[in-house]
C-alpha positions as CSV (number, residue, x, y, z in Angstrom):
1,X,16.9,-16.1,-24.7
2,X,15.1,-17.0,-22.0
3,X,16.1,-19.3,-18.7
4,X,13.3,-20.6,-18.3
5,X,10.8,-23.7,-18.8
6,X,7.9,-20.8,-19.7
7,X,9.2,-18.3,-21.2
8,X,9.3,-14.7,-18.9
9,X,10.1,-12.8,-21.8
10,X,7.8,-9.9,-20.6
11,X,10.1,-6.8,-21.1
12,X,8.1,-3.3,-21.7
13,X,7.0,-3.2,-25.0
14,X,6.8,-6.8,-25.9
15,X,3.4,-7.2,-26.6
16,X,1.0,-4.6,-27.3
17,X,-0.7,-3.5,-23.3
18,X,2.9,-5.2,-22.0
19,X,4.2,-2.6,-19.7
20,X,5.7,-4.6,-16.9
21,X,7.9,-3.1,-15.0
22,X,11.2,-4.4,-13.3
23,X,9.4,-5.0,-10.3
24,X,7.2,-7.0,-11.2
25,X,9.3,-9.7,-13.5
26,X,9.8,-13.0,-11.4
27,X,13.4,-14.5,-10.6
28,X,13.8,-15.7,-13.4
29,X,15.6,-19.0,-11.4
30,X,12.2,-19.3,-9.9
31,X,9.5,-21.4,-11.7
32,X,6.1,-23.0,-10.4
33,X,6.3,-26.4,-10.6
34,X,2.8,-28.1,-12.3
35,X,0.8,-28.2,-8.6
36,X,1.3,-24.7,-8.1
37,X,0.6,-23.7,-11.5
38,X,-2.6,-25.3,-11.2
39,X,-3.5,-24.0,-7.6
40,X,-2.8,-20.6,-9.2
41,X,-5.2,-20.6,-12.0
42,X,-8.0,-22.6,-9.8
43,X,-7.4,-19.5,-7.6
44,X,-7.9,-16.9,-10.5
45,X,-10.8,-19.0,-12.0
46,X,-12.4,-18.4,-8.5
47,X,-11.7,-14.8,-8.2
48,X,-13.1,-14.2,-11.2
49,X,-16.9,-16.1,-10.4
50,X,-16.4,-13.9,-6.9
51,X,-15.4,-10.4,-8.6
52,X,-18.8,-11.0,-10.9
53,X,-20.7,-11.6,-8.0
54,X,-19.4,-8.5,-6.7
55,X,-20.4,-6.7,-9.9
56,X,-23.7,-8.1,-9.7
57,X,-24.4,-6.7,-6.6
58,X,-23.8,-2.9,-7.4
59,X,-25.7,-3.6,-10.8
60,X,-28.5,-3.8,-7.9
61,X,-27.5,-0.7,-6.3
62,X,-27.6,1.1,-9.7
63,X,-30.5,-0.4,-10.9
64,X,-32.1,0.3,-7.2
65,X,-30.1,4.0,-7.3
66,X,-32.5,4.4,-10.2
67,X,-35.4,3.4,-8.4
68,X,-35.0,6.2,-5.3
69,X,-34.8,9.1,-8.1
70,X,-38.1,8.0,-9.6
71,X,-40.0,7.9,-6.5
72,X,-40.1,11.5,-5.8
73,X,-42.1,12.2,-9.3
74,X,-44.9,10.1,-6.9
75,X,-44.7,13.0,-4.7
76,X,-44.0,16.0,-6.8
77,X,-47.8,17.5,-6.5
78,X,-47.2,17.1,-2.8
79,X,-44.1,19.3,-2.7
80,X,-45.2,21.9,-5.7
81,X,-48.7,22.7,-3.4
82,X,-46.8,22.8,0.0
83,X,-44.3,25.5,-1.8
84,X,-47.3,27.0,-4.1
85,X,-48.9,28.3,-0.6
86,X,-46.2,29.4,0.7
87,X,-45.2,31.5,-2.1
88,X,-48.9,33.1,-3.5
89,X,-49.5,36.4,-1.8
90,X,-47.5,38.2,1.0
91,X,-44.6,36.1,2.0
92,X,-44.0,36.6,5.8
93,X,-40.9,36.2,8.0
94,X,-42.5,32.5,9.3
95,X,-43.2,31.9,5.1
96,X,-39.2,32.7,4.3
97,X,-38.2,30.2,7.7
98,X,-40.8,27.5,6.4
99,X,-39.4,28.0,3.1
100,X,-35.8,27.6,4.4
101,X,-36.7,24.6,6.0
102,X,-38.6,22.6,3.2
103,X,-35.4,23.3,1.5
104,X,-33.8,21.3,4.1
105,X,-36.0,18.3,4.3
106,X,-35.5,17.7,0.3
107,X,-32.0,18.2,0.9
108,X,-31.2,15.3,3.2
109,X,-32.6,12.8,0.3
110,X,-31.0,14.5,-2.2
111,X,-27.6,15.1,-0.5
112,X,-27.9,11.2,0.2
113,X,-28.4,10.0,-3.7
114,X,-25.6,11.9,-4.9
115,X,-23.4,10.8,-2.3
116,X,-24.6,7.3,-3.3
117,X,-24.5,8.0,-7.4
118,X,-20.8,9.3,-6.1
119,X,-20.3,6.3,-4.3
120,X,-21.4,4.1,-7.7
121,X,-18.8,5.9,-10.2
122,X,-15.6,5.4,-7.5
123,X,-17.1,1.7,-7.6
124,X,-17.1,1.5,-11.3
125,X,-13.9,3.5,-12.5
126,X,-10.6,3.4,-10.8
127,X,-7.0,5.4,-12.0
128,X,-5.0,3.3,-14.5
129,X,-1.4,4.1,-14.5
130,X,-0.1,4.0,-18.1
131,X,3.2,6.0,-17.8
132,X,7.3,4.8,-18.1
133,X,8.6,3.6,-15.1
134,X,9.4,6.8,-12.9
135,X,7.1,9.0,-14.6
136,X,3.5,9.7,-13.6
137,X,0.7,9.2,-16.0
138,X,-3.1,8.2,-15.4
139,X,-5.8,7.7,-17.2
140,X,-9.9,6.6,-15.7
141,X,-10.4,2.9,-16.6
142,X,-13.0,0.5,-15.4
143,X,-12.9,-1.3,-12.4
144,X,-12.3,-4.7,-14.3
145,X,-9.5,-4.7,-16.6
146,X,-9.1,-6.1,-19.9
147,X,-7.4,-10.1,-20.3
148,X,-4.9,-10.9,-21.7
149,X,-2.9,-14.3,-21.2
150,X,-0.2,-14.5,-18.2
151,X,3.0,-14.2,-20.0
152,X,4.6,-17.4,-18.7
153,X,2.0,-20.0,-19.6
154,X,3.5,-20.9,-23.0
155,X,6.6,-21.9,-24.1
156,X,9.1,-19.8,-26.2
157,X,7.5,-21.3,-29.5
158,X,4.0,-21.0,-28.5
159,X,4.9,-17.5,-27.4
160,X,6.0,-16.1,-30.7
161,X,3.4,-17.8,-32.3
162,X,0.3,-15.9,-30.2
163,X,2.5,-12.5,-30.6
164,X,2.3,-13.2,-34.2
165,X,-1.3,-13.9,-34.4
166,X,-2.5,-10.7,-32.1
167,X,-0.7,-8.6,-34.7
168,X,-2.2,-10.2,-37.4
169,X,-4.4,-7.5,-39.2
170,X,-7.8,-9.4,-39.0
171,X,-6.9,-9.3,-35.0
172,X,-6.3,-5.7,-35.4
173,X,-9.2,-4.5,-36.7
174,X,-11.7,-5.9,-34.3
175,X,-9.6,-3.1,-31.8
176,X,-9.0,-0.4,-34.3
177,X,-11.4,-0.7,-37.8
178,X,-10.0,0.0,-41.2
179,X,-11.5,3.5,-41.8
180,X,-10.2,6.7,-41.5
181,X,-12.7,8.3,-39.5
182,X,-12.2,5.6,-36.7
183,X,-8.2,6.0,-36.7
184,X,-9.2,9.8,-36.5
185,X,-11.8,9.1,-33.3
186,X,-9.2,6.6,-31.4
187,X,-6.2,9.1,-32.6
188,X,-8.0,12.0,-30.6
189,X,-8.8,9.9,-27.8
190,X,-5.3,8.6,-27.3
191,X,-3.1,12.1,-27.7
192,X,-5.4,13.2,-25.4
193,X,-3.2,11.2,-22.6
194,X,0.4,12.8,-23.9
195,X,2.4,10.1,-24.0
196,X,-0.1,7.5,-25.6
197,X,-0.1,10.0,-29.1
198,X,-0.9,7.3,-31.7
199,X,1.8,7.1,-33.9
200,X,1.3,5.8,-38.0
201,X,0.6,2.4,-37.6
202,X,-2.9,0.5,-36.3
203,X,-1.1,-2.0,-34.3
204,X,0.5,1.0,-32.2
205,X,-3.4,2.4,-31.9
206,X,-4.3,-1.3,-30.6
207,X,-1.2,-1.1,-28.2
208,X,-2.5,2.4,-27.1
209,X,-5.7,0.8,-26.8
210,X,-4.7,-1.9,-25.0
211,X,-3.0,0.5,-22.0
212,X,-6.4,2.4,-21.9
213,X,-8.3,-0.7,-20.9
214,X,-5.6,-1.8,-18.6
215,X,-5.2,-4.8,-20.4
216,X,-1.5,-6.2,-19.5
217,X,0.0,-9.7,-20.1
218,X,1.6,-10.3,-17.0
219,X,3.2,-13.6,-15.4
220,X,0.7,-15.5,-13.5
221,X,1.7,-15.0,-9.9
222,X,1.3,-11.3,-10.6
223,X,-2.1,-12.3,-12.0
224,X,-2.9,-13.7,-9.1
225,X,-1.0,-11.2,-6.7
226,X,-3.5,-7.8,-9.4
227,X,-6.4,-10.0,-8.5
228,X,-5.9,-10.4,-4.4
229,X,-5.7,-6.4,-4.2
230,X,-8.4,-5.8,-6.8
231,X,-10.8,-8.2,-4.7
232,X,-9.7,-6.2,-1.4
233,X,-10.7,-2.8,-3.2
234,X,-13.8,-4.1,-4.7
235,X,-14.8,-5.6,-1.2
236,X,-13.9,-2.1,0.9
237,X,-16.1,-0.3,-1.8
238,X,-18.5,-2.3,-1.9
239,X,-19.2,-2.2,1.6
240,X,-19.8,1.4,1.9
241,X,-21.7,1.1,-1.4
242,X,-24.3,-1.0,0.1
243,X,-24.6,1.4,3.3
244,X,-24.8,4.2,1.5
245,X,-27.7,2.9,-0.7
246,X,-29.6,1.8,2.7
247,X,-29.1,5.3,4.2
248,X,-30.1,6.5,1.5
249,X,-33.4,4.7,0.8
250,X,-33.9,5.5,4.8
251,X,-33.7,9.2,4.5
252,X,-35.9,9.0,1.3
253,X,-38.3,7.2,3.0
254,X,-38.6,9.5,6.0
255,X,-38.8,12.5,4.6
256,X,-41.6,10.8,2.2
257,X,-43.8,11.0,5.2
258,X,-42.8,14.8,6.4
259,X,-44.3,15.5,2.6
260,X,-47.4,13.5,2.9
261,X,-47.6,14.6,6.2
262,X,-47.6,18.5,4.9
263,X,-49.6,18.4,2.4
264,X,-52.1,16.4,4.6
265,X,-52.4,19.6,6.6
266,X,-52.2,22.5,3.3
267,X,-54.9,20.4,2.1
268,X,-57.1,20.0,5.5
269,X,-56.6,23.7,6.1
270,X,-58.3,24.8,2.3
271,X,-54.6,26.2,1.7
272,X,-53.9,25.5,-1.8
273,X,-53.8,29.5,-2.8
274,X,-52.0,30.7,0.4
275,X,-50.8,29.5,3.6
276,X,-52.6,30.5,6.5
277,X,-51.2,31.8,9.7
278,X,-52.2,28.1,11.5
279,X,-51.1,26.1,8.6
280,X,-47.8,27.9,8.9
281,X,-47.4,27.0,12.5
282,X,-48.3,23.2,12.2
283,X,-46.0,22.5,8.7
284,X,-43.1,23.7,10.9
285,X,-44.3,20.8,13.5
286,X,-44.2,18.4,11.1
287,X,-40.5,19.6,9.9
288,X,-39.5,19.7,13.5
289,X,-40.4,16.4,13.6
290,X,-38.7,15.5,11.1
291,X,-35.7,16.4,11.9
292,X,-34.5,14.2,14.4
293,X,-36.1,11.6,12.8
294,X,-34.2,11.9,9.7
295,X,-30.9,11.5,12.0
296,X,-32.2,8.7,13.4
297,X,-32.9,6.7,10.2
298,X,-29.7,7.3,8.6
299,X,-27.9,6.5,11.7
300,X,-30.0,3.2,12.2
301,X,-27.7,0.7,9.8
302,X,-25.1,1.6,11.8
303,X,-26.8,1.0,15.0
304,X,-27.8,-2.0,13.1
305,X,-24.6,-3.6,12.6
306,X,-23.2,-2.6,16.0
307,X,-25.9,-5.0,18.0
308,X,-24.6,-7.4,15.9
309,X,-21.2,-7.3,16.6
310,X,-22.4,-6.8,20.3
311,X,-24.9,-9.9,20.1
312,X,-21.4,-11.0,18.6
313,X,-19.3,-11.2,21.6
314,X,-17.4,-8.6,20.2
315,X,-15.4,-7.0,22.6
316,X,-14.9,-3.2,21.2
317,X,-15.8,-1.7,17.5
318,X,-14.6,1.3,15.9
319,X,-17.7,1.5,13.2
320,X,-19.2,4.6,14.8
321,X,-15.3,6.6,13.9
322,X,-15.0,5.3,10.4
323,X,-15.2,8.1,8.3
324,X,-15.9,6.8,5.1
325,X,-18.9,4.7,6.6
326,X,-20.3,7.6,8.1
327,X,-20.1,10.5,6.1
328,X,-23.9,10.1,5.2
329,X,-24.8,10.8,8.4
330,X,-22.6,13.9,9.0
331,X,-24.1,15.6,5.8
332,X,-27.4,14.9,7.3
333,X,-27.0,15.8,10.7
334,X,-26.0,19.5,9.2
335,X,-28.9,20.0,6.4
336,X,-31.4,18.3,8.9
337,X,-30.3,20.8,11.6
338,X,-30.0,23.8,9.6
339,X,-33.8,22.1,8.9
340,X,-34.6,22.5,12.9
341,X,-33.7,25.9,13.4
342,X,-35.8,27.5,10.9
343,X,-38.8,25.3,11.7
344,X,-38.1,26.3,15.1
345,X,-38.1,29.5,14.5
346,X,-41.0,29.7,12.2
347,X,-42.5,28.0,15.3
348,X,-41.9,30.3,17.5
349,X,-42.7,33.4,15.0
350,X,-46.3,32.0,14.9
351,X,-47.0,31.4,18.6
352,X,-45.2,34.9,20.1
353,X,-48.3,36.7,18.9
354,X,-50.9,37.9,21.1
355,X,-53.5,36.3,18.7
356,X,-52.4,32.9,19.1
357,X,-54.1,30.2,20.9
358,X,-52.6,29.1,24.4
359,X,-53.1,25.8,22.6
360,X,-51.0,26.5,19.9
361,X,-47.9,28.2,22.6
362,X,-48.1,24.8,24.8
363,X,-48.4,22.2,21.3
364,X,-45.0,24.7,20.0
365,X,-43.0,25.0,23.1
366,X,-43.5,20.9,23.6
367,X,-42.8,20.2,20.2
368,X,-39.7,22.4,20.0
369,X,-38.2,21.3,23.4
370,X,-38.8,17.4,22.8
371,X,-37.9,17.5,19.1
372,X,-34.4,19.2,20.3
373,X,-34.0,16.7,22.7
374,X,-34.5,13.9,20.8
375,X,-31.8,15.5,18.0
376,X,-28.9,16.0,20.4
377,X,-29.4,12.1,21.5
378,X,-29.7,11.2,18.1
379,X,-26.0,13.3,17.6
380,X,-24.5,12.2,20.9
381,X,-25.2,8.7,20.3
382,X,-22.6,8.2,17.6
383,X,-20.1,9.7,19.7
384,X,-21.0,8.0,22.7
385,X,-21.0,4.6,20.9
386,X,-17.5,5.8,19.7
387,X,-15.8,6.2,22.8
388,X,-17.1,2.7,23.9
């Protein structure tokens, strides 16, 4: 029997998805009286209008995700000439550097949407633990669960009459259809996860089912308890999410221009069939331009969000040491440097000859000692900013 006014009959087992474990059944002396029963579910209708709002945000991201793998296509006859002329005829020492280095620049982007697209997947899925209290078992589910109704809103009568009707057969099928090749399909999927191996009949498919999609009848504080930390998790990713999609657009953006800028000078040059020794030289200007530059944009939303704090009053930060909120910017710093060097060297492979122009020697040497410069600020800043 049960104790109390709504029934917490919510033993493992009970209903199909009802897997709740000792822990989380309520004293069973303890029962809300009608105020906090109704604060409760005004809390979880609210949670539920915020955990949308959440969701339509990254539908943004995704939809926007899509938007910064189409623009490359824009500039696709800008990267196949710059790599066409470096590739027709002899391909010098400099060419193999220059090479190294375009490599780099369409790396930074690249490396930044799949850290994003990464980003969008941990936002959308999230471990669902389906196994017997003490044992270990997880399957991917999405981020929102499945419903089902808190398992101490209804008295003992109502209660046996909902678990009646959600094993009705016309309930049953909506979950699992009444063909073989379907039972066959959700059979595969569920002995798949060991322990969820369908057994004969559809309502133990539609309990299996139910597990899959997370989809648990629990009492209502816990409701509201799943909710709080689900809110908490969606807010953390989200957060990241959104930086990562900025950083992103940034270092898409940037390196944009080091194309445009490129082909701008293959094209100026007559260079379409082969790269000449002096469009060599200034493609590896505009890369070791680029370079530092790239840093800077990724790092800027950071920089961003720490002169607000400042203009904040806030007295310290710890933004710049968060790892998760900067990872962006360590992959880049490493592809964008690795980007540096061989420009820099392609740089200094074109000007060491006798035949180059004391022009060309002073327009190198500046560009390589100022573009250096500027990249071990951009490095240092973080850091510095850090041990503020």
């Amino acid at each position: 029997g049960c104790p109390r006014k709504f029934a917490p009959c919510v033993k493992a087992g009970a209903w199909p998805g009802s897997h709740t474990s000792a822990m989380s059944v309520p004293d069973a002396d303890f029962e809300l009286v009608a105020e906090e029963r109704a604060a409760a579910r005004a809390f979880v209708a609210r949670s539920e209008v915020r955990l949308s709002t959440f969701h339509r945000i990254a539908v943004g991201m995704l939809s926007g995700a899509g938007l910064l793998v189409v623009l490359p296509v824009v500039a696709r006859d800008s990267v196949t000439g710059i790599l066409r002329s470096l590739l027709v005829g002899h391909v010098s020492l400099s060419d193999g550097f220059l090479i190294a280095a375009v490599g780099a620049v369409l790396g930074v982007p690249a490396s930044a949407l799949w850290l994003l697209f990464a980003d969008l997947t941990r936002f959308y899925f999230h471990a669902n633990h389906i196994g017997d209290q003490g044992k270990s078992l997880f399957t991917p589910r999405f981020t929102l669960t499945a419903l089902q109704l808190p398992s101490d809103e209804l008295g003992i009568s109502a209660s046996a009459e909902l678990q009646r009707t959600r094993l009705h057969p016309r309930n049953i099928e909506l979950l699992v259809p009444s063909n073989e090749a379907a039972r066959e399909r959700i059979d595969k999927q569920l002995t798949a996860y060991g322990k969820l191996a369908a057994k004969s009949s559809d309502e133990s498919r539609a309990q299996g089912l139910f597990e899959l999609a997370a989809s648990k009848s629990r009492p209502l504080l816990d409701e509201v308890a799943k909710i709080e930390h689900g809110m908490a998790r969606h807010v953390l990713r989200l957060r990241g999410l959104v930086l990562r999609y900025v950083k992103a657009l940034l270092a898409l953006l940037t390196t944009a221009l080091a194309i445009y800028a490129g082909d701008a000078i293959v094209a100026s040059l007559g260079a379409r069939e082969e790269m000449s020794d002096t469009g060599i030289f200034w493609l590896a200007i505009v890369i070791a331009v680029w370079a530092p530059m790239v840093v800077l944009a990724v790092k800027s939303p950071v920089r961003w969000i720490e002169s607000l704090m400042k203009g904040d009053d806030t007295p310290s930060h710890a933004l710049a040491r968060d790892p998760e909120l900067t990872y962006v910017e360590r992959v880049s710093l490493w592809i964008a440097g690795f980007g540096w060097l061989a420009a820099a060297t392609a740089i200094l492979l074109s000007i060491v000859p006798a035949t180059a122009s004391s022009a060309m020697r002073g327009a190198g040497g500046a560009v390589i000692g100022v573009s250096a410069v500027v990249l071990v600020l951009a490095i240092l800043s973080g850091r510095l900013r850090g041990a503020e």
